[in-house]
MARVEX-598283 format. One record per residue: residue number from 1; x, y, z of N, C-alpha, C, O in turn; residue in one letter. Coordinates in nm, 4 decimals. Example, Ala and Ser with C-alpha at 12.3 -4.5 7.8 and 13.67 -1.06 7.14 Angstrom:
<rs>
R,1,1.3190,-0.5690,0.7800,1.2300,-0.4500,0.7800,1.3200,-0.3300,0.7800,1.4236,-0.3319,0.8465,A
R,2,1.2850,-0.2250,0.7080,1.3670,-0.1060,0.7140,1.2900,0.0030,0.7870,1.3409,0.1138,0.8039,S
</rs>
This chain:
<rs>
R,1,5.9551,0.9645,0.9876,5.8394,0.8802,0.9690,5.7180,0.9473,1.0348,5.7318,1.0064,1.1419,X
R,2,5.5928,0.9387,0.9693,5.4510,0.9588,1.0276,5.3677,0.8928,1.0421,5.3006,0.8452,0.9506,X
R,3,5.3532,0.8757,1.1465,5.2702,0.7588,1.2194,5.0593,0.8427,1.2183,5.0007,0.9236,1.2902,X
R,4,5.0184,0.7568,1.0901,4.8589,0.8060,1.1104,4.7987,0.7109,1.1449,4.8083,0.6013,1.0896,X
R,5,4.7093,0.7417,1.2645,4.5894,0.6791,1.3329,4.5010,0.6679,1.1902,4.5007,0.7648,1.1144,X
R,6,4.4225,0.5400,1.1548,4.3757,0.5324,1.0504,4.1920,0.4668,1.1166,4.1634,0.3687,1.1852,X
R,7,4.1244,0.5517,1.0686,3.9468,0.5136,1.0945,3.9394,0.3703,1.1032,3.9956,0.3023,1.0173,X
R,8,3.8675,0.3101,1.2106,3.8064,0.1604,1.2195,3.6812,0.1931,1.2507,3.6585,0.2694,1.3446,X
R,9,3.5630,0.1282,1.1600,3.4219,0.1890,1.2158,3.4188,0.1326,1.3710,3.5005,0.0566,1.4231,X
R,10,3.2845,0.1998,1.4381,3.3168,0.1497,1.6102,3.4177,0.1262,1.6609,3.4126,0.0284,1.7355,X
R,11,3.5150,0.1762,1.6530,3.6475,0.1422,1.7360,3.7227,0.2570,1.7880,3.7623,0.2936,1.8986,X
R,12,3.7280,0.3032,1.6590,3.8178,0.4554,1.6825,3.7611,0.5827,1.6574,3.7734,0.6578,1.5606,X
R,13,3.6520,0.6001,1.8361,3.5926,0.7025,1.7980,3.6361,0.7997,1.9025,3.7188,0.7611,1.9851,X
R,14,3.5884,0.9248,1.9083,3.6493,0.9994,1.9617,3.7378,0.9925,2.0840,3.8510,1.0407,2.0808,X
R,15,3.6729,0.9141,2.2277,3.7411,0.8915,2.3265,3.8673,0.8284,2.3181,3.9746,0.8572,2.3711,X
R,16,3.8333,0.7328,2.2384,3.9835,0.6527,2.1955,4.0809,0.7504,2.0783,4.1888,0.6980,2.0506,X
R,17,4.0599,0.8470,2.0287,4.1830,0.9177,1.9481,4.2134,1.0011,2.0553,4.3230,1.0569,2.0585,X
R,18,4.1304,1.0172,2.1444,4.1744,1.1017,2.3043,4.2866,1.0642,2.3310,4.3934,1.1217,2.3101,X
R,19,4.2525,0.8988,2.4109,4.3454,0.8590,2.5029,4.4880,0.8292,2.4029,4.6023,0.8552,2.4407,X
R,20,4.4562,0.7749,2.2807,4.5825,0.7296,2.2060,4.7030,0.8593,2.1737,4.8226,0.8515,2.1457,X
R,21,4.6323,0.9505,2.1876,4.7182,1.1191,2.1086,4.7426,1.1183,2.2701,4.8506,1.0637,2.2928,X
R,22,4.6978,1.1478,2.3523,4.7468,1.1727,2.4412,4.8721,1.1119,2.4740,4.9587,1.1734,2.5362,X
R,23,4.8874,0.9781,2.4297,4.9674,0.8584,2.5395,5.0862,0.9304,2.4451,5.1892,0.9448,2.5110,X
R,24,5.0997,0.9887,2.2798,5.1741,1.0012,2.2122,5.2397,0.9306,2.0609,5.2190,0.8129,2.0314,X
R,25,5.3041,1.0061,1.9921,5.3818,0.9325,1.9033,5.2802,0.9432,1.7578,5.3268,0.9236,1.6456,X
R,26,5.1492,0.9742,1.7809,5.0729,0.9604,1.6939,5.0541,1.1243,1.5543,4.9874,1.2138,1.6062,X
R,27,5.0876,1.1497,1.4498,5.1161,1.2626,1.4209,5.0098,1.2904,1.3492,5.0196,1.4014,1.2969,X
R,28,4.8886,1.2217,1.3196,4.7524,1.2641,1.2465,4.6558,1.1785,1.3329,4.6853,1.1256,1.4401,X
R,29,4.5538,1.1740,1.2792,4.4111,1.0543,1.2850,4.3069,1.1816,1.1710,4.2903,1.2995,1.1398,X
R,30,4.2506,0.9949,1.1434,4.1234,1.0122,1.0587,4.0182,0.9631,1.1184,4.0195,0.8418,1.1395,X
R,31,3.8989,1.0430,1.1620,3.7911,1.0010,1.2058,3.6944,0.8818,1.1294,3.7194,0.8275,1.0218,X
R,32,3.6002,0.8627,1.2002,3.5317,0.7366,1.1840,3.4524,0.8332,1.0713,3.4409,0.9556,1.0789,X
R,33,3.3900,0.7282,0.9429,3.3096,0.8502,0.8194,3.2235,0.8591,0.8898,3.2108,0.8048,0.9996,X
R,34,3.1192,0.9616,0.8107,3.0388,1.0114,0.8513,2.9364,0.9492,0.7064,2.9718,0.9319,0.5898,X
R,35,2.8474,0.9345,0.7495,2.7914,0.8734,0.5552,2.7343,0.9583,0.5632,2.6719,0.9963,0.6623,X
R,36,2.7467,1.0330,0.4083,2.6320,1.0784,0.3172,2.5498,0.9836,0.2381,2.5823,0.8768,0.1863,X
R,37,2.4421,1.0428,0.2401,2.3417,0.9846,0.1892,2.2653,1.0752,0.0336,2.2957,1.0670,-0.0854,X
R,38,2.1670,1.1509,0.0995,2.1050,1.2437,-0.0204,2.0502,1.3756,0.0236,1.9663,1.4391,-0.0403,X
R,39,2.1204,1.4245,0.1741,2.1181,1.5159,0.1980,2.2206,1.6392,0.2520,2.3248,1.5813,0.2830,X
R,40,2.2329,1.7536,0.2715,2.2896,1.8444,0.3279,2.2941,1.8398,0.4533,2.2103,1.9116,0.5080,X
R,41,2.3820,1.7637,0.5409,2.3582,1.7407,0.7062,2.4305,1.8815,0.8004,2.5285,1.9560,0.8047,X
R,42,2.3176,1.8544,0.8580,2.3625,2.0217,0.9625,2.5189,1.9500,1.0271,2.5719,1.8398,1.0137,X
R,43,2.5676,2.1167,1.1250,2.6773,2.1118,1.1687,2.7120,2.0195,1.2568,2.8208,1.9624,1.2652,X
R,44,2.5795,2.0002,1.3491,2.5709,1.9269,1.4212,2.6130,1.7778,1.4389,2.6598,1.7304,1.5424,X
R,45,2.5917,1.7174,1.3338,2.6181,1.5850,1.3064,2.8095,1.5745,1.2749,2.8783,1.4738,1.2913,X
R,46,2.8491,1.6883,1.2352,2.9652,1.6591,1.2017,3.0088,1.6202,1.3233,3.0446,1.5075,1.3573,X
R,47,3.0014,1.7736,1.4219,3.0881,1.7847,1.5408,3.0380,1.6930,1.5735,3.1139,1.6095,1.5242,X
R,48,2.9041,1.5955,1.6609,2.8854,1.4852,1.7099,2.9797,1.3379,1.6722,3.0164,1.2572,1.7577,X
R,49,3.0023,1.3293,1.5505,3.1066,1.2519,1.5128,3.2425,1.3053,1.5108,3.3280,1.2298,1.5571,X
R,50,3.2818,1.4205,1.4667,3.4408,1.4701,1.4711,3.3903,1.5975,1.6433,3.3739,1.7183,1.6263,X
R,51,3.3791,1.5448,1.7552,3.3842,1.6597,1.8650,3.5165,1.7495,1.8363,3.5076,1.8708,1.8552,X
R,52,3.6122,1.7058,1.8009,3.7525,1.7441,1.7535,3.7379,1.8675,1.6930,3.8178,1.9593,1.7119,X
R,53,3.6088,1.8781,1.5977,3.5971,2.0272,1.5163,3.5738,2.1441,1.6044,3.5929,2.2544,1.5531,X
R,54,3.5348,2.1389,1.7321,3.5190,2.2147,1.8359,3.6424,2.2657,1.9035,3.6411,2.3419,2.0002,X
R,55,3.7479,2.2182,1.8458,3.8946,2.2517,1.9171,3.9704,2.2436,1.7690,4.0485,2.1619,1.7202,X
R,56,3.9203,2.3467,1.7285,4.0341,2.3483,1.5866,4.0653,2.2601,1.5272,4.1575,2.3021,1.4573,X
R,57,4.0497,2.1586,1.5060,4.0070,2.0286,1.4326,4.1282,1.9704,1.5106,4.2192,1.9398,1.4336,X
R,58,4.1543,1.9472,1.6363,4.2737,1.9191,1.6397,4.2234,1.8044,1.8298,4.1132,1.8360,1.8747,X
R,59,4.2868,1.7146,1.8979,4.2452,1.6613,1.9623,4.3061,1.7451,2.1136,4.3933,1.8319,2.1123,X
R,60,4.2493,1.7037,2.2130,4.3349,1.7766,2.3162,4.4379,1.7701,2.3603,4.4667,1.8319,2.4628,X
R,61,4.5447,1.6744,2.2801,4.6826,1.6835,2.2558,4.7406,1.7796,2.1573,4.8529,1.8298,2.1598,X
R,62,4.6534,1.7950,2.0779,4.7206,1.8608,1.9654,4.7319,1.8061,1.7880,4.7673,1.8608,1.6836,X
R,63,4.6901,1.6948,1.8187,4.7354,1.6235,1.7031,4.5996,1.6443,1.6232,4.4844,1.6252,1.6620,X
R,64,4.6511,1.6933,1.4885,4.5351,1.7271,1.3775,4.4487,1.6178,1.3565,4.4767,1.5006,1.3819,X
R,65,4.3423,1.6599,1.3091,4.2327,1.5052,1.2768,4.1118,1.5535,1.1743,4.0320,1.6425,1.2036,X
R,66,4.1112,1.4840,1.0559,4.1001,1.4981,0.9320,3.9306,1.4296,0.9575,3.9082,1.3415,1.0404,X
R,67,3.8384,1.4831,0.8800,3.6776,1.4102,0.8765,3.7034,1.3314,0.7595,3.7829,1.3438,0.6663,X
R,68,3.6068,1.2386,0.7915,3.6115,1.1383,0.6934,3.4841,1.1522,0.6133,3.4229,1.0576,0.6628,X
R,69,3.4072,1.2000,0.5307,3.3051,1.1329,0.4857,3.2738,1.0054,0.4140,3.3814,0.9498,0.3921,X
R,70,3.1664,0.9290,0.3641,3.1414,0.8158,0.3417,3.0171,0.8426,0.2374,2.9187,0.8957,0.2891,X
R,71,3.0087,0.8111,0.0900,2.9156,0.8491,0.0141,2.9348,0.7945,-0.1293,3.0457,0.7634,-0.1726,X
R,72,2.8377,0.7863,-0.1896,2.8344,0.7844,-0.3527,2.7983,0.8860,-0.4417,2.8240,0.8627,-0.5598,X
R,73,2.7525,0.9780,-0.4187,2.6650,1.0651,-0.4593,2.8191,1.2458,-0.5089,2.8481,1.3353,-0.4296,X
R,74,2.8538,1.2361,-0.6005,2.9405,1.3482,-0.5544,2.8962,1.4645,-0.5416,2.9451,1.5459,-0.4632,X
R,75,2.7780,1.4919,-0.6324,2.6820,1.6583,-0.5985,2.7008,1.6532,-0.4259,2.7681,1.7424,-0.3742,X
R,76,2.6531,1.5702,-0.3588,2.5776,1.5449,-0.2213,2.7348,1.5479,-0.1788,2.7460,1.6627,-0.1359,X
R,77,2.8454,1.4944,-0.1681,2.9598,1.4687,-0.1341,3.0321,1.5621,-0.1392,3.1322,1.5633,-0.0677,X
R,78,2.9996,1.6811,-0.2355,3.0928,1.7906,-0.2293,2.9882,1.9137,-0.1557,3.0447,2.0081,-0.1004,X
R,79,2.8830,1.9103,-0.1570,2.7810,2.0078,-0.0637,2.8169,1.9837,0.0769,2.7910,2.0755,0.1548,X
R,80,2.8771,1.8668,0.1283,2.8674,1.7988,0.2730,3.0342,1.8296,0.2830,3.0638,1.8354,0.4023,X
R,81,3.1040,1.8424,0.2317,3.2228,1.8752,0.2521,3.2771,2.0077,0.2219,3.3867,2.0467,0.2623,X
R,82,3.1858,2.0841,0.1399,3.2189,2.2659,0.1532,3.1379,2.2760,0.3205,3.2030,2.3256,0.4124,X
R,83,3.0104,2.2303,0.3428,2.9655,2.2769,0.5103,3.0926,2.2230,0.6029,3.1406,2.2972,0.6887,X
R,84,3.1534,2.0639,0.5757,3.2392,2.0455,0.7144,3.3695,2.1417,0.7107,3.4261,2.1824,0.8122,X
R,85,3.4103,2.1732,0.5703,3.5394,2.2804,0.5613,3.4938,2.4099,0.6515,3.5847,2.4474,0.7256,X
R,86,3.4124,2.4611,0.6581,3.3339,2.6034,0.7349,3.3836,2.5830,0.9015,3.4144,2.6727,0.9799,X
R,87,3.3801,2.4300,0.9270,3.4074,2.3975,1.0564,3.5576,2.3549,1.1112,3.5845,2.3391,1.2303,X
R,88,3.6364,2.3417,1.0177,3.7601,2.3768,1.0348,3.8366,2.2755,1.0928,3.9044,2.2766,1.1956,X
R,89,3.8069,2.1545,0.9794,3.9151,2.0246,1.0015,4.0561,2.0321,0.9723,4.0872,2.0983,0.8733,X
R,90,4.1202,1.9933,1.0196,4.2844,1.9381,0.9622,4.2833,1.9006,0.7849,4.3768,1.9295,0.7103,X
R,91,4.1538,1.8299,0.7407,4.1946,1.7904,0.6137,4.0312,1.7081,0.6562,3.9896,1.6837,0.7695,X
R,92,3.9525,1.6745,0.5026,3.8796,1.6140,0.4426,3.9205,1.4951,0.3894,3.9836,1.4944,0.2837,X
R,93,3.8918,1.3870,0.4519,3.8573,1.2408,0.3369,3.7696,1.1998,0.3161,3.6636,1.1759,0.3739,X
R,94,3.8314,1.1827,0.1824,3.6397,1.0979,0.0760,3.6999,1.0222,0.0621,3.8158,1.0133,0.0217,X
R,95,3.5932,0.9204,0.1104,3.5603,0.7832,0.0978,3.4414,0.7191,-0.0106,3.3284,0.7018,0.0350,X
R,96,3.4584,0.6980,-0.0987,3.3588,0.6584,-0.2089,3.3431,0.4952,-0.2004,3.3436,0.4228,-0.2999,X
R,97,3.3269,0.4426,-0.0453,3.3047,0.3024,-0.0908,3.4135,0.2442,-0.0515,3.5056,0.2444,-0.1333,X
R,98,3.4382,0.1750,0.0880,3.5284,0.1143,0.1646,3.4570,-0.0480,0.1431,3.3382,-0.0735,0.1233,X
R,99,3.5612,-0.1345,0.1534,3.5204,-0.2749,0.1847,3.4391,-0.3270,0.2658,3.3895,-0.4393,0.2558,X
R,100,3.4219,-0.2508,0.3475,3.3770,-0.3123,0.4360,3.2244,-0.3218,0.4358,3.1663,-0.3843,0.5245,X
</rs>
């Protein structure tokens, strides 16, 4: 069985996939999205939301952790996800429109 940490906006942001990978048992996480909008966002913004991309996309346990983006736009959605691939996540999720 694989147990994935799954994105809650404000909840599960970086400090907390810290302490949770740390404590164990956890074999992925997906970061909180990141929204696109209608532009090409520097690197900066990724790592500020995934700090994780700064350590091999991976947390200081070890456990891989996938970016989330958040968007409608797919021109804009696939420009914003060839730059976060350069930075070297575990895995990309698109999100085209969550419930919430």
């Amino acid at each position: 069985m694989t147990i994935l940490l799954a994105p809650m906006e404000g909840l599960l942001d970086f400090p907390l996939r810290d302490i949770l990978t740390r404590v164990g048992g956890i074999d992925r996480c997906v970061s909180e999205f990141i929204r696109i909008t209608d532009q090409l966002l520097p690197e900066r913004v990724f790592t500020r939301i995934v700090p994780e991309l700064l350590n091999g996309g991976r947390t200081h346990a070890g456990v891989p952790v996938r970016a989330q983006l958040l968007g409608s736009d797919p021109s804009c959605m696939a420009e914003n996800a060839a730059r976060l691939a350069t930075l070297g996540p575990a895995g990309i999720d698109l999100n085209f429109g969550c419930p919430a």
